[in-house]
PADO-303024 format. One record per residue: residue number from 1; residue in one letter; x, y, z of N, C-alpha, C in turn. Coordinates in steps of 0.05 Angstrom, whole numbers, plus 32768, in hexadecimal, padded with zeros to 4 digits. Layout:
PADO-303024
<rec><k>NUM</k><r>A</r><n_xx>X</n_xx><n_yy>Y</n_yy><n_zz>Z</n_zz><ca_xx>X</ca_xx><ca_yy>Y</ca_yy><ca_zz>Z</ca_zz><c_xx>X</c_xx><c_yy>Y</c_yy><c_zz>Z</c_zz></rec>
...
This chain:
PADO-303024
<rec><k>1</k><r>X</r><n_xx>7D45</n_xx><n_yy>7BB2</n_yy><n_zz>7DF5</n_zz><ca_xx>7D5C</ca_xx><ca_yy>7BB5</ca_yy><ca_zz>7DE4</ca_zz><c_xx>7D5A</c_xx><c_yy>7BA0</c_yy><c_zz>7DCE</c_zz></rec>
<rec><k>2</k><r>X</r><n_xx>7D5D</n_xx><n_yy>7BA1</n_yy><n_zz>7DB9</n_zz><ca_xx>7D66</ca_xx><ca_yy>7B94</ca_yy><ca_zz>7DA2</ca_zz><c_xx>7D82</c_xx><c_yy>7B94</c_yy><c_zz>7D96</c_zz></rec>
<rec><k>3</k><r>X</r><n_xx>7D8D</n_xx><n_yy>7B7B</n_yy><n_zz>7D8D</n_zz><ca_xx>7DA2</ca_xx><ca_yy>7B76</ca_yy><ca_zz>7D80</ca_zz><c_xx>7D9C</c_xx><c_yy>7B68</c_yy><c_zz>7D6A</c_zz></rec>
<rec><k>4</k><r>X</r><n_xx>7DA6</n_xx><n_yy>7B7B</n_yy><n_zz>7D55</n_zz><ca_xx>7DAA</ca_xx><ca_yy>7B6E</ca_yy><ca_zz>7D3A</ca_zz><c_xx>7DC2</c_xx><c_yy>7B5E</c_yy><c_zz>7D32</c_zz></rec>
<rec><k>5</k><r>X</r><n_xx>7DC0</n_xx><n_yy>7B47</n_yy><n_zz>7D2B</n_zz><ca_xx>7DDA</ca_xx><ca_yy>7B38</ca_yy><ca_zz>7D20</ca_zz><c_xx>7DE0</c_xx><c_yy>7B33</c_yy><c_zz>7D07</c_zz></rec>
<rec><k>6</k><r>X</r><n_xx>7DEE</n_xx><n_yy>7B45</n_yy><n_zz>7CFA</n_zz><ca_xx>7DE4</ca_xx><ca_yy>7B48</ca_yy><ca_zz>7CDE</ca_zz><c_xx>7DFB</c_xx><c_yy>7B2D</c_yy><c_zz>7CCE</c_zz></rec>
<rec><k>7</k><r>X</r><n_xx>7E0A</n_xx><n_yy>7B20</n_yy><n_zz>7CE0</n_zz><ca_xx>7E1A</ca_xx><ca_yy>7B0E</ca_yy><ca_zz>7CD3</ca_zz><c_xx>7E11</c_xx><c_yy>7AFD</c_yy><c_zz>7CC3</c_zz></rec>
<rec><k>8</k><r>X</r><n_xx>7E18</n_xx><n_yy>7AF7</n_yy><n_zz>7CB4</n_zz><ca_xx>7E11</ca_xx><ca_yy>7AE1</ca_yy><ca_zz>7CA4</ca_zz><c_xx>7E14</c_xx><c_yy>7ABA</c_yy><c_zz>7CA8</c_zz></rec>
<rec><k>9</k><r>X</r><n_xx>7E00</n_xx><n_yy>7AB2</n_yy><n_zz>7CA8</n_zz><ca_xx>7E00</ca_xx><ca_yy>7A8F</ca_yy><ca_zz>7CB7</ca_zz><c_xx>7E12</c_xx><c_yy>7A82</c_yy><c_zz>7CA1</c_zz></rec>
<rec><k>10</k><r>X</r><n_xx>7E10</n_xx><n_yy>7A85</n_yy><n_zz>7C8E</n_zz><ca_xx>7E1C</ca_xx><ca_yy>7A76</ca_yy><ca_zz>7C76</ca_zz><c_xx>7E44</c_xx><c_yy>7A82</c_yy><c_zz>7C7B</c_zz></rec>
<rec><k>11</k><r>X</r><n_xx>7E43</n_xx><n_yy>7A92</n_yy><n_zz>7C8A</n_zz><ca_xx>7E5F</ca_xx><ca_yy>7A90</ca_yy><ca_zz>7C83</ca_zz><c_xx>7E6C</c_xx><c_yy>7A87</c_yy><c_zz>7CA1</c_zz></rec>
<rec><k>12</k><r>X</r><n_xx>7E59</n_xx><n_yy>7A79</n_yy><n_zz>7CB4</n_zz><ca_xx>7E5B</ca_xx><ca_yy>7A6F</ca_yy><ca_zz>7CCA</ca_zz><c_xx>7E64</c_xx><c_yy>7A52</c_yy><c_zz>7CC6</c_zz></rec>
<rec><k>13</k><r>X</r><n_xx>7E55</n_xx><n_yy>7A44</n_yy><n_zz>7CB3</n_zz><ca_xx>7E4C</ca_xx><ca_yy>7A2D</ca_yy><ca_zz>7CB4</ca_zz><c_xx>7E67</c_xx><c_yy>7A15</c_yy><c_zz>7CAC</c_zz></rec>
<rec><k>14</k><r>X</r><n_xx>7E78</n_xx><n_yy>7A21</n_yy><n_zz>7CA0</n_zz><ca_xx>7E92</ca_xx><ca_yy>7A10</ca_yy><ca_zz>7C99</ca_zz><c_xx>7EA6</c_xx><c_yy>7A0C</c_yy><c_zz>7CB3</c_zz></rec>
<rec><k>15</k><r>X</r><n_xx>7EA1</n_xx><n_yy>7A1E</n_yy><n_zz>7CC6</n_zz><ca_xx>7EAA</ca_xx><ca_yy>7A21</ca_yy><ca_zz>7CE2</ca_zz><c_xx>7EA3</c_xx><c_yy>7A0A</c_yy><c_zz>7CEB</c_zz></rec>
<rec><k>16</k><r>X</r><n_xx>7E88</n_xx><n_yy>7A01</n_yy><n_zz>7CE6</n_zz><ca_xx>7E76</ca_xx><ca_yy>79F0</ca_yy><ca_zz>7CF9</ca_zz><c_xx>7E79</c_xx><c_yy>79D8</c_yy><c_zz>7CF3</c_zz></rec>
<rec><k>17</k><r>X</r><n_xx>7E7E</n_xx><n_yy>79D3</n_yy><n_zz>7CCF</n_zz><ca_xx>7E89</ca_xx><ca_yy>79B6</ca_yy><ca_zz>7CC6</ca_zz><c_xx>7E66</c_xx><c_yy>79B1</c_yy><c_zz>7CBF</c_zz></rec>
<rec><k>18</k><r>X</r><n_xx>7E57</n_xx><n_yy>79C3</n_yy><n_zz>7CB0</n_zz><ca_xx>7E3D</ca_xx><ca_yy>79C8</ca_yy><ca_zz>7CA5</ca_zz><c_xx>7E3E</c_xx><c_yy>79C1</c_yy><c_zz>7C8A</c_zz></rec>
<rec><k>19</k><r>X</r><n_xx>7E55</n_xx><n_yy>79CB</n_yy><n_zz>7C85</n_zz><ca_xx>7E5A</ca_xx><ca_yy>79C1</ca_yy><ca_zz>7C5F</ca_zz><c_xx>7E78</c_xx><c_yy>79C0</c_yy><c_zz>7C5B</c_zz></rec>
<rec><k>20</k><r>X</r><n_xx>7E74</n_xx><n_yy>79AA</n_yy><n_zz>7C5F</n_zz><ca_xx>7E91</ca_xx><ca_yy>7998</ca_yy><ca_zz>7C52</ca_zz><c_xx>7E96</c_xx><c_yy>79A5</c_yy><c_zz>7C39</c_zz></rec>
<rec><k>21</k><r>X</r><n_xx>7E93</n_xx><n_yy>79A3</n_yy><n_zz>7C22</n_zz><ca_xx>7E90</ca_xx><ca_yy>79B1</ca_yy><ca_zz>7C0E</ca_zz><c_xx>7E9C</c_xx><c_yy>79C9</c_yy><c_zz>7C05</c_zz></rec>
<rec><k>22</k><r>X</r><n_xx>7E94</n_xx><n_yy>79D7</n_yy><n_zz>7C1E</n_zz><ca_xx>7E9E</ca_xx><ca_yy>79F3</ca_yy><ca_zz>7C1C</ca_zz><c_xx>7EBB</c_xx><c_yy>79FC</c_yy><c_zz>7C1C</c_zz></rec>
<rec><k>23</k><r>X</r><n_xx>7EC7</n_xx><n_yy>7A12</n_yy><n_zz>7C0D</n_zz><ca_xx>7EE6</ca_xx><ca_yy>7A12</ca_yy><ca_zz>7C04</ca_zz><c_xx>7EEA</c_xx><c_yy>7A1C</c_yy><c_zz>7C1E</c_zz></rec>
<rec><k>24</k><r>X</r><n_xx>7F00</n_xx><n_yy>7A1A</n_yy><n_zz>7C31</n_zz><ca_xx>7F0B</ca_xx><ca_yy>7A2C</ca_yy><ca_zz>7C3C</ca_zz><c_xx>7F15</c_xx><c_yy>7A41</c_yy><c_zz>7C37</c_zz></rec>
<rec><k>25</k><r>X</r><n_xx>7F1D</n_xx><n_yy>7A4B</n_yy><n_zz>7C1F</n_zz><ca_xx>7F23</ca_xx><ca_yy>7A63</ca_yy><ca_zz>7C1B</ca_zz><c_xx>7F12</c_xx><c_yy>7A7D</c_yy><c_zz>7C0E</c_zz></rec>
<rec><k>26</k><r>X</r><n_xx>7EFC</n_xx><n_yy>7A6E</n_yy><n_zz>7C1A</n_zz><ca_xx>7EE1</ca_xx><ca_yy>7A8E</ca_yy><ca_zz>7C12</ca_zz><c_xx>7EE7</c_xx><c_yy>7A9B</c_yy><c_zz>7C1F</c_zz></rec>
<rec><k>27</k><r>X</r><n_xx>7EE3</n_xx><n_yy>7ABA</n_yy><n_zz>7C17</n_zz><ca_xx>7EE5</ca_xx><ca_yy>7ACA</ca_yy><ca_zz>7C35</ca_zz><c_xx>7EC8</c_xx><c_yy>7AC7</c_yy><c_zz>7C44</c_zz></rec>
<rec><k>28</k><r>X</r><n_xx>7EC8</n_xx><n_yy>7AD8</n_yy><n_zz>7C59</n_zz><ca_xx>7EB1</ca_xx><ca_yy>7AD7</ca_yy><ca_zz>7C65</ca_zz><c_xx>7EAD</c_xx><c_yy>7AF5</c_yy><c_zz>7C61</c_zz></rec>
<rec><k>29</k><r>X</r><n_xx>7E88</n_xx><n_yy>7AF0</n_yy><n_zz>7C61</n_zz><ca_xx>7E81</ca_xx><ca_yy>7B15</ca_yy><ca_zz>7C5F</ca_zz><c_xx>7E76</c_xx><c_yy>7B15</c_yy><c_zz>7C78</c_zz></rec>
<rec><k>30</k><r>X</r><n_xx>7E76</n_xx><n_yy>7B2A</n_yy><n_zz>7C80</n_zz><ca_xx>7E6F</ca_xx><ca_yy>7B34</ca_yy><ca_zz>7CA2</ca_zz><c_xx>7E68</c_xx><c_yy>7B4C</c_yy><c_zz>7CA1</c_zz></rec>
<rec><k>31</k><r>X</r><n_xx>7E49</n_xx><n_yy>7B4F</n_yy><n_zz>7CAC</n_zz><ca_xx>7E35</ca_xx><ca_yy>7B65</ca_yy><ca_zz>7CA8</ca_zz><c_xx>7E3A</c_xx><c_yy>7B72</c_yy><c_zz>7CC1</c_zz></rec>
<rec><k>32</k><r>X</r><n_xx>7E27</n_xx><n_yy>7B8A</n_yy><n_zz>7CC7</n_zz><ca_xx>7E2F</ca_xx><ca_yy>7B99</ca_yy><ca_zz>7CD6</ca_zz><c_xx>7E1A</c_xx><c_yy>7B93</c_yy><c_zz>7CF1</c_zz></rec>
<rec><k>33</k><r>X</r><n_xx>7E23</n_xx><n_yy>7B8F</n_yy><n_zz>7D0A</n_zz><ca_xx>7E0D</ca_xx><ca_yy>7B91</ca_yy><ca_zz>7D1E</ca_zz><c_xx>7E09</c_xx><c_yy>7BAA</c_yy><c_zz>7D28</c_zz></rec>
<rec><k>34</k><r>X</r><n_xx>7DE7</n_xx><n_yy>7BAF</n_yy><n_zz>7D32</n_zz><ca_xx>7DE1</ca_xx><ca_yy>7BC3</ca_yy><ca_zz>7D41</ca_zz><c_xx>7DD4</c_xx><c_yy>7BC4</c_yy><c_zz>7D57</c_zz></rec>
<rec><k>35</k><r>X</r><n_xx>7DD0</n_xx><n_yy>7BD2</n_yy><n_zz>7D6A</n_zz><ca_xx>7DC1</ca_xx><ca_yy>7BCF</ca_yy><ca_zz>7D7B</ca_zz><c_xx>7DB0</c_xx><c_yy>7BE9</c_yy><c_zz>7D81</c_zz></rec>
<rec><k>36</k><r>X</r><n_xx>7D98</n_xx><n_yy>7BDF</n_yy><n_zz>7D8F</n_zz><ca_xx>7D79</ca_xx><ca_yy>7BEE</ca_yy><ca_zz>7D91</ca_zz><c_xx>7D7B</c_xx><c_yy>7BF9</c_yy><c_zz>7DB0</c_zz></rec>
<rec><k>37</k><r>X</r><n_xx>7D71</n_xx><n_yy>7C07</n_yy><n_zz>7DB8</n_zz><ca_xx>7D69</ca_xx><ca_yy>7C11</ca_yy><ca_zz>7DD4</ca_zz><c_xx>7D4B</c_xx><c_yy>7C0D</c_yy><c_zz>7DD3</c_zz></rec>
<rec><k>38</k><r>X</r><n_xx>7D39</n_xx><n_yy>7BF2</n_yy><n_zz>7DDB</n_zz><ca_xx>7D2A</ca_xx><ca_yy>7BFC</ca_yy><ca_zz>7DDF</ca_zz><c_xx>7D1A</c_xx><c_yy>7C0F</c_yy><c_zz>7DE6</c_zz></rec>
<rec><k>39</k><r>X</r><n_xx>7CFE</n_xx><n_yy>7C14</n_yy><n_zz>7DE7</n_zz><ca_xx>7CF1</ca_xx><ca_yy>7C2A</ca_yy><ca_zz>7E04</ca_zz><c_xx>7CF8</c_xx><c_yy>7C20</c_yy><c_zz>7E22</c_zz></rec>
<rec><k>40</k><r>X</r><n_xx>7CE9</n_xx><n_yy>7C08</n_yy><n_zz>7E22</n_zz><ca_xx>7CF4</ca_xx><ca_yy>7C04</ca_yy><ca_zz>7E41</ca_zz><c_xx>7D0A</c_xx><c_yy>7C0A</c_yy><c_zz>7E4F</c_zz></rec>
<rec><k>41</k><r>X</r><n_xx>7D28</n_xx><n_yy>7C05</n_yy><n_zz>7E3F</n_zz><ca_xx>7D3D</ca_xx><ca_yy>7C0C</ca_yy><ca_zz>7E3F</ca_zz><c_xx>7D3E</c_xx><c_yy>7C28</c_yy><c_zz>7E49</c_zz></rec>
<rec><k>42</k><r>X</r><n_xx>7D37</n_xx><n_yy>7C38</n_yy><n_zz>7E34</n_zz><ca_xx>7D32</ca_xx><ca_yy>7C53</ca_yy><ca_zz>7E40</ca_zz><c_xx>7D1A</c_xx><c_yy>7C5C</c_yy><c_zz>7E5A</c_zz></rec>
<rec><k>43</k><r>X</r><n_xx>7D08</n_xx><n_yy>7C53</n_yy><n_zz>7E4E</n_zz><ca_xx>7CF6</ca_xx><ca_yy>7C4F</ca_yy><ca_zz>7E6D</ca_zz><c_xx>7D00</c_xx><c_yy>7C51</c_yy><c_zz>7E8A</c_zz></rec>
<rec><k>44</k><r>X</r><n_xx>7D17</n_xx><n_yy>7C39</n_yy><n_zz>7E89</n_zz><ca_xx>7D2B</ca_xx><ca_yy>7C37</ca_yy><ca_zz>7E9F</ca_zz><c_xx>7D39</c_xx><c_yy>7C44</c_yy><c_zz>7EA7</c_zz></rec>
<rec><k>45</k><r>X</r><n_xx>7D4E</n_xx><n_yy>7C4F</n_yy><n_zz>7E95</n_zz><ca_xx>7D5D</ca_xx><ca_yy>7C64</ca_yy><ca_zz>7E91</ca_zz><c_xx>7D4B</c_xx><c_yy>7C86</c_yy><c_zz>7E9D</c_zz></rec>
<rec><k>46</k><r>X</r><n_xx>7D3A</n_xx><n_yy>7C8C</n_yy><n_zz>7E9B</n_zz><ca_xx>7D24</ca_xx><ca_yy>7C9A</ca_yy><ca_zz>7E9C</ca_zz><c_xx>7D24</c_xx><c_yy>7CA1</c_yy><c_zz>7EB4</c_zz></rec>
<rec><k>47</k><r>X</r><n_xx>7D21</n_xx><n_yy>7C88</n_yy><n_zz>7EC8</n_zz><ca_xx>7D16</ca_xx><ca_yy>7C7F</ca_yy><ca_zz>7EE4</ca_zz><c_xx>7D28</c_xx><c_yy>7C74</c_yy><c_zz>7EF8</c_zz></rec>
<rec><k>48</k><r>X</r><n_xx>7D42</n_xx><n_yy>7C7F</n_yy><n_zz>7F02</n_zz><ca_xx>7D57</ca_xx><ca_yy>7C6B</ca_yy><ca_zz>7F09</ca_zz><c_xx>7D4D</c_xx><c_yy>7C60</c_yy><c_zz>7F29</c_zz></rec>
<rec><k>49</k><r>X</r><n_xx>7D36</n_xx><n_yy>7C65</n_yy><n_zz>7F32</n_zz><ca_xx>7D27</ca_xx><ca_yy>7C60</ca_yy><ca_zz>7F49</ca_zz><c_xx>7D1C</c_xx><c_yy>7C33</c_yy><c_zz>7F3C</c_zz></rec>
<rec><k>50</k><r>X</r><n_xx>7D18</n_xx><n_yy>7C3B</n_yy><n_zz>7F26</n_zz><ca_xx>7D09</ca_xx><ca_yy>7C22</ca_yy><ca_zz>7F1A</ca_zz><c_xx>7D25</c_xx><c_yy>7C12</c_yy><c_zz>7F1F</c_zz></rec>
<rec><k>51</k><r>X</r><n_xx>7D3A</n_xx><n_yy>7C1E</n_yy><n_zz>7F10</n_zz><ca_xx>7D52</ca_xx><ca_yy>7C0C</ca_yy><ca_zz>7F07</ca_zz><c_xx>7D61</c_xx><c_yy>7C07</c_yy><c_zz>7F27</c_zz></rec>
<rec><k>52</k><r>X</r><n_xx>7D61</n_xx><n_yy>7C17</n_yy><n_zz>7F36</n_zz><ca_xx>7D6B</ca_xx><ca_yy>7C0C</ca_yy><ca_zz>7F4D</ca_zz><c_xx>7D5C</c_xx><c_yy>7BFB</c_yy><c_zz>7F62</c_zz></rec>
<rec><k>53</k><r>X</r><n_xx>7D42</n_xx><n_yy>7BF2</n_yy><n_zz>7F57</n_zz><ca_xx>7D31</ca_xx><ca_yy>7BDF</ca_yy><ca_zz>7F62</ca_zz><c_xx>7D3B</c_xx><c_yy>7BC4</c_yy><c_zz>7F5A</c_zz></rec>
<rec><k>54</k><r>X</r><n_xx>7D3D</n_xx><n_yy>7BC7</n_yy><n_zz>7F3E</n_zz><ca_xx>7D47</ca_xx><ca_yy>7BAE</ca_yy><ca_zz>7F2D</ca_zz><c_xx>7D64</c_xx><c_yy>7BAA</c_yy><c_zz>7F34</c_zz></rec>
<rec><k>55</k><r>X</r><n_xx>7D75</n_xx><n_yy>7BB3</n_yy><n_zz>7F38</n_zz><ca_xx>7D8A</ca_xx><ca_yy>7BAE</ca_yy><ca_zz>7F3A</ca_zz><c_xx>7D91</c_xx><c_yy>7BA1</c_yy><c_zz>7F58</c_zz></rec>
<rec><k>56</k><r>X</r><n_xx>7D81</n_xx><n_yy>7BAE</n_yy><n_zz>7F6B</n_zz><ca_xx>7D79</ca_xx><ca_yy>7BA3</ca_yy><ca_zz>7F82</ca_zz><c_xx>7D76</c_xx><c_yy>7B8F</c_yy><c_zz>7F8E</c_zz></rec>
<rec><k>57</k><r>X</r><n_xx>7D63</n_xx><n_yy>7B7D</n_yy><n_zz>7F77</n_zz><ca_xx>7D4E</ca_xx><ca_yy>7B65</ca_yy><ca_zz>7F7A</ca_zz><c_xx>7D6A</c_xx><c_yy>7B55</c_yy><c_zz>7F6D</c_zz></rec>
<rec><k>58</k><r>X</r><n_xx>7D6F</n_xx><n_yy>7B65</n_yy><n_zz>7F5A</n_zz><ca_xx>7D85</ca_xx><ca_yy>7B48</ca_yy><ca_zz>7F4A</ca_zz><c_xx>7DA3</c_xx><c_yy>7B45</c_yy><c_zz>7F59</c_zz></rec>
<rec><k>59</k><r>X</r><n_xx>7DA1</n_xx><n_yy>7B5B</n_yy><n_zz>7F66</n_zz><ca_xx>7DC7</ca_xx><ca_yy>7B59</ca_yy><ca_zz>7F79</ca_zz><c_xx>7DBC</c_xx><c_yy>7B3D</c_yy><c_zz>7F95</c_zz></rec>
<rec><k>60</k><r>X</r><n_xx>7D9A</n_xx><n_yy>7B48</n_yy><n_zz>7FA2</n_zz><ca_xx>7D96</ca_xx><ca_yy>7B3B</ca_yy><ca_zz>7FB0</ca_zz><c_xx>7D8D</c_xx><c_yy>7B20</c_yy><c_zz>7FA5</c_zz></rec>
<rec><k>61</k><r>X</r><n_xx>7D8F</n_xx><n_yy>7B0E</n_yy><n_zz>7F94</n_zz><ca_xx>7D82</ca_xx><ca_yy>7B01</ca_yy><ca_zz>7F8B</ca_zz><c_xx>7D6A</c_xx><c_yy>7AF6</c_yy><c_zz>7F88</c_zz></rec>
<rec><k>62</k><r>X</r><n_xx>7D54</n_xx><n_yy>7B06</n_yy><n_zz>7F88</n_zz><ca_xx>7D3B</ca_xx><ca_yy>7B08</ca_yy><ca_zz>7F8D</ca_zz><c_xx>7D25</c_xx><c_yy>7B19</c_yy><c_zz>7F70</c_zz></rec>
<rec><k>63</k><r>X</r><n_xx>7D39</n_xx><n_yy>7B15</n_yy><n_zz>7F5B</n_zz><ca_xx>7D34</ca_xx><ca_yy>7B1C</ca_yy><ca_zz>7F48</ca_zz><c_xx>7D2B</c_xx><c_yy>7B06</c_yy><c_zz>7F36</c_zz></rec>
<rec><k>64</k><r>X</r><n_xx>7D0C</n_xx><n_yy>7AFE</n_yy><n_zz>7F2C</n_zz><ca_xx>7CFF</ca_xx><ca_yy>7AE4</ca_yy><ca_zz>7F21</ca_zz><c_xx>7CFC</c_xx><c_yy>7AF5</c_yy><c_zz>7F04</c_zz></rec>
<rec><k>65</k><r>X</r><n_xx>7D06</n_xx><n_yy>7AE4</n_yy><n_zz>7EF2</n_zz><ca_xx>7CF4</ca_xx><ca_yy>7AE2</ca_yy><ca_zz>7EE0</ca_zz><c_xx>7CE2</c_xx><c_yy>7AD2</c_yy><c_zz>7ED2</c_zz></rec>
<rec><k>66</k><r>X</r><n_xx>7CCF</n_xx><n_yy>7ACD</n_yy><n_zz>7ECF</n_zz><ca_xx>7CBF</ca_xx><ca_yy>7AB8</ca_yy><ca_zz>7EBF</ca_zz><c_xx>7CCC</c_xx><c_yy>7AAD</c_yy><c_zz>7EA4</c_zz></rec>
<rec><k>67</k><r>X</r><n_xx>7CD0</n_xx><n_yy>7A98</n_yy><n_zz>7EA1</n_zz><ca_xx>7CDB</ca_xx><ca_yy>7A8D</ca_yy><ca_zz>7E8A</ca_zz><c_xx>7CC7</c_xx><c_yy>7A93</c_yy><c_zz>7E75</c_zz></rec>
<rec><k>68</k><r>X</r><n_xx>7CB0</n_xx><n_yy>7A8F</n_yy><n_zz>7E76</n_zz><ca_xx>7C90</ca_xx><ca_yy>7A85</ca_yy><ca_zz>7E65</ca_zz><c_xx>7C91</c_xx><c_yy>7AA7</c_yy><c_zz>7E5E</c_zz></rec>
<rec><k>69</k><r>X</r><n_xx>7C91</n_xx><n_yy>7AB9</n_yy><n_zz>7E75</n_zz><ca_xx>7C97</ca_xx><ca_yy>7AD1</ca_yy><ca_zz>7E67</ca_zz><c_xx>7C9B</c_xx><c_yy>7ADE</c_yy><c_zz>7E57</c_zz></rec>
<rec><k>70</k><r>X</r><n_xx>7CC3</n_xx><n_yy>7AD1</n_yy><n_zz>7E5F</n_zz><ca_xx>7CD1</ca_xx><ca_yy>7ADF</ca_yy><ca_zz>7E42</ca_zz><c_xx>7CCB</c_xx><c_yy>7ACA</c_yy><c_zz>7E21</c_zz></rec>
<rec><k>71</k><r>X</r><n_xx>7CC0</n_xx><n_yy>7AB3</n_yy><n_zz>7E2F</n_zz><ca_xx>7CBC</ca_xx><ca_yy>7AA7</ca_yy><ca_zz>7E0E</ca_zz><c_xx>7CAD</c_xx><c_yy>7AB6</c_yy><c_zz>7E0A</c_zz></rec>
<rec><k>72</k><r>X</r><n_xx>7C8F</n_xx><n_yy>7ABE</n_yy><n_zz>7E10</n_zz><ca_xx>7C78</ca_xx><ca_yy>7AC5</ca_yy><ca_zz>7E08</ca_zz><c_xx>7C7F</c_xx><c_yy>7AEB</c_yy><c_zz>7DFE</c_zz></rec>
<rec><k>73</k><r>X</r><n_xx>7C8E</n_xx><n_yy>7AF5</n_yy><n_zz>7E09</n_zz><ca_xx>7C94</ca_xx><ca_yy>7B10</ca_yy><ca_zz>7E02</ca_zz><c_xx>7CAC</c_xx><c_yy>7B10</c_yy><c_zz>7DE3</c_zz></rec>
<rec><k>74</k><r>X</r><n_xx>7CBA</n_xx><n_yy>7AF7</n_yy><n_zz>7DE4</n_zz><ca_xx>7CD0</ca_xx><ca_yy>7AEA</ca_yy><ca_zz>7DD2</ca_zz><c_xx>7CC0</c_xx><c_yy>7AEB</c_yy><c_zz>7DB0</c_zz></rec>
<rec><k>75</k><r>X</r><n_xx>7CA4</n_xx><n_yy>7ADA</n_yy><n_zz>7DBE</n_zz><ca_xx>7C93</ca_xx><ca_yy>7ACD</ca_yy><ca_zz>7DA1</ca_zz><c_xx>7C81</c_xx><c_yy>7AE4</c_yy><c_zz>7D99</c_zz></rec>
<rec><k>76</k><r>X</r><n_xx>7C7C</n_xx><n_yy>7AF5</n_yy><n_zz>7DAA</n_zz><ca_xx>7C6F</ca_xx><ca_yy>7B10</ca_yy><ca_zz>7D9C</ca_zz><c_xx>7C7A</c_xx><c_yy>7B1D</c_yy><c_zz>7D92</c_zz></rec>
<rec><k>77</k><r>X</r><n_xx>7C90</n_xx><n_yy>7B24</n_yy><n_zz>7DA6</n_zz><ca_xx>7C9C</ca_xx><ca_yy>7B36</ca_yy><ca_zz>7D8C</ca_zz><c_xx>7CA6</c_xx><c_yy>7B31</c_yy><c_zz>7D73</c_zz></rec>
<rec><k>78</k><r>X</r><n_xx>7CB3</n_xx><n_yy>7B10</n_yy><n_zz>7D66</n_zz><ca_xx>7CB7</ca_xx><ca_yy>7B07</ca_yy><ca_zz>7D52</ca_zz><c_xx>7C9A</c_xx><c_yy>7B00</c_yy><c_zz>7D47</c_zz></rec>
<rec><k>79</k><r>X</r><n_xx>7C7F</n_xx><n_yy>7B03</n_yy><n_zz>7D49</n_zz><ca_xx>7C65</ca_xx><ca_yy>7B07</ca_yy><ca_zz>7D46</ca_zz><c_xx>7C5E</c_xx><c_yy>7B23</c_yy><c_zz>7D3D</c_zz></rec>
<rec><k>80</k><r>X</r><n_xx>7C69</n_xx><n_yy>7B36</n_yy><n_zz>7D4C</n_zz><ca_xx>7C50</ca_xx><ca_yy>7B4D</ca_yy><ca_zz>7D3F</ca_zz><c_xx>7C68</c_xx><c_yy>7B61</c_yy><c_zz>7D33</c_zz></rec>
């Protein structure tokens, strides 16, 4: 799954005390978010034999994930 956050940082940043400077009375512009279904997503969806394995492992707490993993799946995909 992917999530797009189409907000804008600059109209965050006066919240945060980022720019003093800044008027309080700008408005803020606010983009639209979306969201993706990956394949796997569907994959899953697909297979509810898969998804009630996983759900299984994670109710029983026996559900690992590799940290190094999700970075390394994290940095490819912002890679390719």
């Amino acid at each position: 799954m992917q999530i797009n956050n189409l907000l804008q940082s600059n109209s965050i940043a006066p919240d945060l005390g980022d720019s003093p400077q800044a008027p309080k009375s700008n408005p803020r512009q606010c983009g639209q978010d979306s969201v993706q279904i990956s394949s796997l997503a569907s994959q899953l969806t697909a297979d509810p034999s898969k998804l009630s394995q996983l759900q299984a492992a994670y109710d029983a707490g026996t559900y690992n994930i590799s940290p190094s993993q999700i970075a390394n799946s994290i940095l490819n995909a912002l890679l390719s």
